[in-house]
Every structure is written in structure tokens, then in C-alpha cells.
C-alpha positions as CSV (number, residue, x, y, z in Angstrom):
1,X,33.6,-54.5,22.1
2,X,35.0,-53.0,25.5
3,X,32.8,-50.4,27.4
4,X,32.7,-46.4,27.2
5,X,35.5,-44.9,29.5
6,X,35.4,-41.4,30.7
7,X,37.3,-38.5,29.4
8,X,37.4,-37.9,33.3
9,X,39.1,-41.1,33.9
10,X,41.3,-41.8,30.6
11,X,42.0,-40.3,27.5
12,X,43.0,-42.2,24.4
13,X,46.7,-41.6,22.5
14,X,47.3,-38.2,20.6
15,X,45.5,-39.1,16.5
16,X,44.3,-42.5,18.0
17,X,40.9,-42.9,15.6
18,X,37.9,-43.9,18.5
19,X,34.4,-43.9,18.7
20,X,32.8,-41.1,20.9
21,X,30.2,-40.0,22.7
22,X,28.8,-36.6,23.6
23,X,25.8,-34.9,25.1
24,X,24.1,-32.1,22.7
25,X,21.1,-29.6,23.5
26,X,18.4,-29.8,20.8
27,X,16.7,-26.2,20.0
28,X,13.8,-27.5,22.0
29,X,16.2,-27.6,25.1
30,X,16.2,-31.3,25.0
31,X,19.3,-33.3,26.2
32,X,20.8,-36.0,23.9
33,X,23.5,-38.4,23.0
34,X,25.4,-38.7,19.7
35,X,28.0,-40.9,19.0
36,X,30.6,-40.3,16.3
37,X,33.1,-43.1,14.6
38,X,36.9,-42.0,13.7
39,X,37.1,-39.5,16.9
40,X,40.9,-38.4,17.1
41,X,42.3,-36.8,20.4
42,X,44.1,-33.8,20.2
43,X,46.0,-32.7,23.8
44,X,46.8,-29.4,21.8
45,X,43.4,-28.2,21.5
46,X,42.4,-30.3,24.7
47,X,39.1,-31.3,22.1
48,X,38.3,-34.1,20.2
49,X,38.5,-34.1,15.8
50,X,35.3,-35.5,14.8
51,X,34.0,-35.2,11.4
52,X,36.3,-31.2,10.9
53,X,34.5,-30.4,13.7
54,X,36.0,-29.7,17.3
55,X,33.9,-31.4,20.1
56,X,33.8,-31.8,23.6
57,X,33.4,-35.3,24.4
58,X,32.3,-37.3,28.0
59,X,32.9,-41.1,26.6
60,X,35.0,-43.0,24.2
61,X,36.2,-46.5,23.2
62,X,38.5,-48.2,20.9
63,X,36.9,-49.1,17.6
64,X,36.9,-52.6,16.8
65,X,39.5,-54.5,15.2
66,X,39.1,-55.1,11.1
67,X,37.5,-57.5,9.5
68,X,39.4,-59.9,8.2
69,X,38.6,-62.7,5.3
């Protein structure tokens, strides 16, 4: 698997399905990362899909090929 690239440096194509990464704030104030599978850029909304949910993402990468028999 290739490594994380920065929204900062590279974005993927418009419905491309990646995996991403993003920083959250737990009620307790502290910092974390989630990573979410079947991310789809959206240059429209300038946000990533994830999950119905609009996210603001730092990191992605390609998912991995299939599996194949």
C-alpha cells in the first residue's frame, strides 16, 4: 500500500472511492485520528463524502487493488 498524501499537496479524482484520514476533537478536548474506507472527493463542496457525512480531511490514499482468486 502507497503512503498518506496531503490534501495540501494532491487531491484524488472527483467520486474516486479512497481511504482517509482526519483529526477529530473528543469532548474531553483530546486530539485524534480516524480513518475512514470509501472516501469520495467532491471539488463542488470542496469536502470529502464519507459515510453521508461531509468531512474535512488532511490525508488520503488509494485503496488497494481487489482480491482476486
Amino acid at each position: 500500500m502507497s503512503d498518506w498524501i496531503s490534501v495540501k499537496d494532491k487531491l484524488p479524482k472527483v467520486d474516486e472511492r479512497v481511504l482517509c484520514a482526519r483529526t477529530q476533537t473528543s469532548m474531553g478536548g483530546t486530539k485524534y485520528i480516524t480513518a475512514s474506507v470509501g472516501c469520495r472527493w467532491n471539488d463542488l463542496d470542496t469536502k470529502f463524502s464519507c459515510s453521508m457525512d461531509w468531512v474535512t480531511v488532511t490525508h488520503w490514499m488509494p485503496l488497494p487493488k481487489d482480491p482476486t482468486e
